[in-house]
C-alpha positions in Angstrom: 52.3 -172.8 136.1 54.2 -169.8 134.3 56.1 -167.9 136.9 55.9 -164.4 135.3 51.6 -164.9 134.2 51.0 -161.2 135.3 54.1 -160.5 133.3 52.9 -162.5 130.5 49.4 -161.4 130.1 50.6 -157.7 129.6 52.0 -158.9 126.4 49.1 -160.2 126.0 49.5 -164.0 126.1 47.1 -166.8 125.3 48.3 -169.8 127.9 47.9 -173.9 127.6 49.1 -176.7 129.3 51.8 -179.2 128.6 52.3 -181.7 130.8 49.8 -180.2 133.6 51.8 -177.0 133.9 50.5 -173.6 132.6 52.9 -171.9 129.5 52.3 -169.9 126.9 50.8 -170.9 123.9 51.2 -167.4 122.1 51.2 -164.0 122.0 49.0 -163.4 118.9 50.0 -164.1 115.2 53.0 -166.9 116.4 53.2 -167.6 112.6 54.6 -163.4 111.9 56.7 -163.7 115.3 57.9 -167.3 113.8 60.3 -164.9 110.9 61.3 -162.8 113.9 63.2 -165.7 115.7 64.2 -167.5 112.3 65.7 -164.0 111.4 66.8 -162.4 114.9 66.2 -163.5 118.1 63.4 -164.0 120.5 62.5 -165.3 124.0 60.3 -167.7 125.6 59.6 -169.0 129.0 60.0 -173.1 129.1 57.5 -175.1 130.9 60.5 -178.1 132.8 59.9 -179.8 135.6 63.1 -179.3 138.1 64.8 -181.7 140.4 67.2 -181.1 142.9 69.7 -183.7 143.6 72.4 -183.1 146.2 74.1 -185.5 148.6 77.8 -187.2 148.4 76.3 -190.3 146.3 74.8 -187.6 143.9 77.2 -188.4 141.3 76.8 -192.3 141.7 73.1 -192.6 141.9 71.8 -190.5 139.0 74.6 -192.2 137.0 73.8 -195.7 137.7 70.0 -194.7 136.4 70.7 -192.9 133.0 72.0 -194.0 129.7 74.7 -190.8 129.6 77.5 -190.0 131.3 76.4 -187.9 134.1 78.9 -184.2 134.2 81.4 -184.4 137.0 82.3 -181.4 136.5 80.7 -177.7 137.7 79.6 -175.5 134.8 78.7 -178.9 132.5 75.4 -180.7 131.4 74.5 -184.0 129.5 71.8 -184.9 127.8 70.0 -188.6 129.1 67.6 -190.8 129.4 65.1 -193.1 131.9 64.6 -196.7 130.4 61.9 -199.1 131.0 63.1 -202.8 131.2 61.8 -203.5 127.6 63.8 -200.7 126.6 61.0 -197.8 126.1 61.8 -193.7 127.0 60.5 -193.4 130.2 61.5 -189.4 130.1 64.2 -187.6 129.2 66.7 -185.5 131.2 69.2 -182.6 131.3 71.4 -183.1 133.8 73.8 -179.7 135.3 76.6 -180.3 137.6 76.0 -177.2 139.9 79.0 -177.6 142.4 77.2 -179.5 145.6 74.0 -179.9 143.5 72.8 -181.7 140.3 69.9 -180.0 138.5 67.9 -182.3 136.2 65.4 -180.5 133.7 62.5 -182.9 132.6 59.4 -182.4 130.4 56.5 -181.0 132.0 54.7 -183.4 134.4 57.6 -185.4 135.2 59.4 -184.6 138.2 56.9 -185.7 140.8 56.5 -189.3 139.7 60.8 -189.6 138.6 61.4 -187.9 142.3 59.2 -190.3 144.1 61.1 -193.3 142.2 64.4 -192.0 143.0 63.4 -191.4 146.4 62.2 -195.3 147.1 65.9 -196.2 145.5 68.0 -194.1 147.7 68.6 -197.0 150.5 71.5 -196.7 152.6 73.4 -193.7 149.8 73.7 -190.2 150.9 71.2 -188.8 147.9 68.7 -185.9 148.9 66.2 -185.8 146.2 63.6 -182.7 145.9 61.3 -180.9 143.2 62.5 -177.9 142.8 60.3 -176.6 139.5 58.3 -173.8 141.4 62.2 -172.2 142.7 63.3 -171.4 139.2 62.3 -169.6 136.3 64.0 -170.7 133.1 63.8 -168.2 129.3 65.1 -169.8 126.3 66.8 -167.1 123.7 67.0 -168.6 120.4 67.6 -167.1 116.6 71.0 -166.2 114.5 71.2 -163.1 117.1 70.8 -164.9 120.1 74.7 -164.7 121.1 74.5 -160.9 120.1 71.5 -160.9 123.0 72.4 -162.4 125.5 76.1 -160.9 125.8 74.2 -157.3 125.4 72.1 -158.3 129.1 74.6 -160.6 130.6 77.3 -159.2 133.6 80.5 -160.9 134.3 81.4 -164.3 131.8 81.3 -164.2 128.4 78.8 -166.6 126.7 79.4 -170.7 127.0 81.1 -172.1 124.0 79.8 -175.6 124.0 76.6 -177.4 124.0 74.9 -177.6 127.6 77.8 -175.7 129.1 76.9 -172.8 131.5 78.2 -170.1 133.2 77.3 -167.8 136.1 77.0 -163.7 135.9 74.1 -161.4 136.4 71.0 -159.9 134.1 70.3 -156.2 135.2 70.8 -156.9 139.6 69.6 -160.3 139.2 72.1 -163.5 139.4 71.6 -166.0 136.6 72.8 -169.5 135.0 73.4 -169.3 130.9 73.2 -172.9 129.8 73.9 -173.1 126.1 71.9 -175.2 124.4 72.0 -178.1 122.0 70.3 -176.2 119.0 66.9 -178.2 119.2 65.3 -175.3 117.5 67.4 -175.1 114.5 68.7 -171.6 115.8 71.7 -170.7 118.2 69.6 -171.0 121.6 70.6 -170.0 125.5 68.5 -170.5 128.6 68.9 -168.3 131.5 68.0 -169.6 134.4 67.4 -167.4 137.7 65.3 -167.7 141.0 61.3 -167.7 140.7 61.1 -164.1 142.7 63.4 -162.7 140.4 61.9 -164.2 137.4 59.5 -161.0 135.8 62.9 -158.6 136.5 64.4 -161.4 133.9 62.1 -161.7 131.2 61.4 -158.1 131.0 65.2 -157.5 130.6 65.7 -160.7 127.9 62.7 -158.6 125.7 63.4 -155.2 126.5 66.9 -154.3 127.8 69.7 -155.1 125.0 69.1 -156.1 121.7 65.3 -156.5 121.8 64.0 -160.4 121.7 60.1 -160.9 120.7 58.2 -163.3 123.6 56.9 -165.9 121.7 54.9 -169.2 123.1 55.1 -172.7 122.6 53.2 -172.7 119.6 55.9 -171.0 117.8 58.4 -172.9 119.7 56.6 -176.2 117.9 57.0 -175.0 114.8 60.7 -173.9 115.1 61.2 -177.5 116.8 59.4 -179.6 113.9 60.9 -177.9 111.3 64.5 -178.5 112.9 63.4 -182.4 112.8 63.6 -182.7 116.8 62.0 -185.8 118.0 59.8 -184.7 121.4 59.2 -186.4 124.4 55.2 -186.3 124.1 55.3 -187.7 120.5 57.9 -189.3 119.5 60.5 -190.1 122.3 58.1 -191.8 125.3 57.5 -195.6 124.8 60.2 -195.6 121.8 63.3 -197.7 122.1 66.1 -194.7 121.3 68.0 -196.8 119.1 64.4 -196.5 116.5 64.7 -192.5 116.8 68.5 -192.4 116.3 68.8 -190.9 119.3 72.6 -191.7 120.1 73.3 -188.1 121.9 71.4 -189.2 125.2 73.4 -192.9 125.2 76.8 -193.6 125.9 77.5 -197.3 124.7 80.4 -198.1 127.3 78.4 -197.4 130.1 77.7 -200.1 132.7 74.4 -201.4 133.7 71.0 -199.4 133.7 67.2 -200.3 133.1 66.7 -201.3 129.7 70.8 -201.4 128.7 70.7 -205.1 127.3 67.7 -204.1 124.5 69.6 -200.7 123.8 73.1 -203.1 123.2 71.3 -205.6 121.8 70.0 -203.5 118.8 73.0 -201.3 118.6 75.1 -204.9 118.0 72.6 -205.6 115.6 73.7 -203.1 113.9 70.2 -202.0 112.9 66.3 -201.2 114.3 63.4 -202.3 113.1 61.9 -198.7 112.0 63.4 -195.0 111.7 62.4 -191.6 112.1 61.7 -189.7 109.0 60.6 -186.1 107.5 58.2 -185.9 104.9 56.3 -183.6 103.1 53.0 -183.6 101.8 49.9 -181.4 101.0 47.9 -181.5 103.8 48.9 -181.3 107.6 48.6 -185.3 108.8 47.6 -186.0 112.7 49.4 -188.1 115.2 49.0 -191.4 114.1 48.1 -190.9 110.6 49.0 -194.3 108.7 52.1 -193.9 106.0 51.7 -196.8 102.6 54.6 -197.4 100.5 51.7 -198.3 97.7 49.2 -200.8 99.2 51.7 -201.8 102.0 51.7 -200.0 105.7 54.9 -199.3 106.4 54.6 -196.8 109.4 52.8 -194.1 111.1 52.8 -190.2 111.6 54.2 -189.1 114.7 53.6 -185.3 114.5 52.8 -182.9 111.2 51.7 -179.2 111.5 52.0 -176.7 109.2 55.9 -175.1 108.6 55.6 -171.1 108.3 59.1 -171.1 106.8 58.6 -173.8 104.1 54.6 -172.5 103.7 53.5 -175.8 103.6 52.8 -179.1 105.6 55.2 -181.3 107.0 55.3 -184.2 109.8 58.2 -187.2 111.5 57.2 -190.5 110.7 58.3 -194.0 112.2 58.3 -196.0 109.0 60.2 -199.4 108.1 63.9 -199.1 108.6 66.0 -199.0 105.0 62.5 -197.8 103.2 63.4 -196.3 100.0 60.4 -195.7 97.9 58.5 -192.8 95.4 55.4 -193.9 96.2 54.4 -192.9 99.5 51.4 -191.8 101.0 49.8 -190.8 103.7 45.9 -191.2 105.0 44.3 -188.1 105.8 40.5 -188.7 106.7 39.9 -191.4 104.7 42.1 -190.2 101.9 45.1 -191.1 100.5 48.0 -188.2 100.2 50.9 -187.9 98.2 54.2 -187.7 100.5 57.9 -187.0 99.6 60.3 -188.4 102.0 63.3 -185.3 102.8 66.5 -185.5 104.6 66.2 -183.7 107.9 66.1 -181.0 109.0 63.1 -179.1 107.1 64.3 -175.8 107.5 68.6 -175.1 108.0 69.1 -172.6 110.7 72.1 -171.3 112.6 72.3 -174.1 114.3 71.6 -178.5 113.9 69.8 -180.1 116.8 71.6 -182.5 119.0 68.3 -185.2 118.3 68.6 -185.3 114.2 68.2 -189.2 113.5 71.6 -190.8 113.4 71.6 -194.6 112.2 
């Protein structure tokens, strides 16, 4: 559940779930506060699940579980992944070396059931594993401005350089982490994270104090993230082999054994998957699912397509045949066949690239 509802609902928020957790889905018009965040800045409260992970085998144990390199370093993050055996996304992790404490950020839903599996692997190591998602409140900032706004809140360091770097200071009297994110918006992008009871006190100051920044919900946040061609956990990245999404930031290839390393090296030596993720357009908005043709031949399926307010038009991912070069696609949309045009992504070039563009 939010952390700042009251908060929210002055602003008059709509809420919806994702994962089992309450966020917000908007604050009216999200396609009008869409151009404010493409063209300055604006701020919304993420929905993660939280895990705490202290003990002297921290290091060791979340390592020996995850296809990245886990930070040894305080101040520095790294993006990873959970494996089945066959090789599928289990979930996805950010992982922040906090001094005596490693923080792991998952999608919404997913701390509980990756806790208790960590937990029941522990065994003789010195690992204390806990949930921490109701202890924290955590604001993204993203947009060209979004540097200009947080340095006109934030006491003490000057902004991180680096992709999931952070740094410590304070917004207004209240102490917060500034993680710098890995652009999966398209736009320059922060999150400020601070303690639940000081979590309203936050968010008011990220709108109001500074350059202003317009709250905006996850419906806009789905926009910016399509049109930036980031692959999601929901719909594209659980059950997928990474090597199909070209999702080489979360791996590191010299890494010693995890859960599903051999299929991950197998491919990777290969030197090729079976299927790639794609943008197309088209003329219509296609759901999850929808069947791509290269003429009379399947050759994939939609993934996720909504509507782009920056492009004004429809667009979607695909998983289609690896290598497919064609002029002829299309998609089915309720029984009827649409014309598509296959586009390098991203859709939309922002002030930033996201960390999770396809690389083959």
């Amino acid at each position: 559940m939010t952390v700042v509802a009251e908060l929210q609902e002055s602003y008059g928020a709509t809420f919806t779930e994702r994962g089992g957790r309450q966020v917000v889905d908007h604050y009216g018009r999200p396609e009008r506060v869409h151009r404010a965040v493409r063209n300055v800045v604006g701020t919304v409260e993420m929905g993660y699940g939280i895990i705490d992970v202290g003990g002297d085998d921290r290091l060791e144990f979340v390592d020996n579980a995850v296809t990245n390199r886990v930070p040894e370093t305080d101040g520095a993050g790294s993006y990873a992944l959970l494996l089945d055996p066959q090789g599928g996304i289990e979930t996805e992790l950010y992982i922040y070396n906090a001094g005596e404490r490693l923080l792991c950020f998952v999608p919404p839903g997913r701390a509980e059931p990756v806790a208790e599996e960590w937990a029941d692997k522990t065994f003789i190591q010195d690992v204390d594993i806990n949930v921490a998602t109701d202890d924290y409140g955590v604001f993204g900032v993203h947009g060209p401005k979004a540097t200009e706004k947080v340095a006109s809140v934030l006491t003490g360091p000057t902004t991180p350089e680096e992709p999931l770097e952070f740094v410590r200071g304070r917004v207004g009297d209240w102490g917060t982490t500034v993680i710098r994110t890995d652009g999966l918006t398209g736009e320059e992008g922060y999150e400020i994270v601070c303690a639940a009871d000081d979590a309203a006190n936050v968010f008011d100051a990220l709108v109001n104090h500074g350059l202003n920044a317009a709250p905006f919900g996850y419906r806009t946040l789905e926009y910016l993230w399509l049109e930036a061609g980031t692959p999601l956990f929901e719909t594209e990245l659980e059950g997928t082999v990474p090597n199909v999404l070209g999702l080489r930031n979360a791996l590191d290839f010299e890494k010693g054994c995890y859960v599903g390393q051999e299929v991950v090296s197998k491919i990777e030596n290969q030197g090729r998957p079976s299927r790639e993720l794609v943008g197309i357009k088209l003329d219509a908005e296609p759901t999850a699912g929808a069947a791509v043709f290269d003429g009379d031949s399947h050759v994939g399926e939609v993934t996720r397509g909504d509507y782009s307010p920056a492009l004004d038009g429809a667009i979607a991912l695909a998983l289609v045949e690896y290598g497919l070069e064609s002029d002829d696609l299309t998609v089915r949309i309720d029984s009827d066949d649409v014309a598509a045009e296959r586009v390098q992504l991203p859709f939309v070039d922002g002030s930033a690239r996201s960390a999770r563009l396809p690389s083959y």
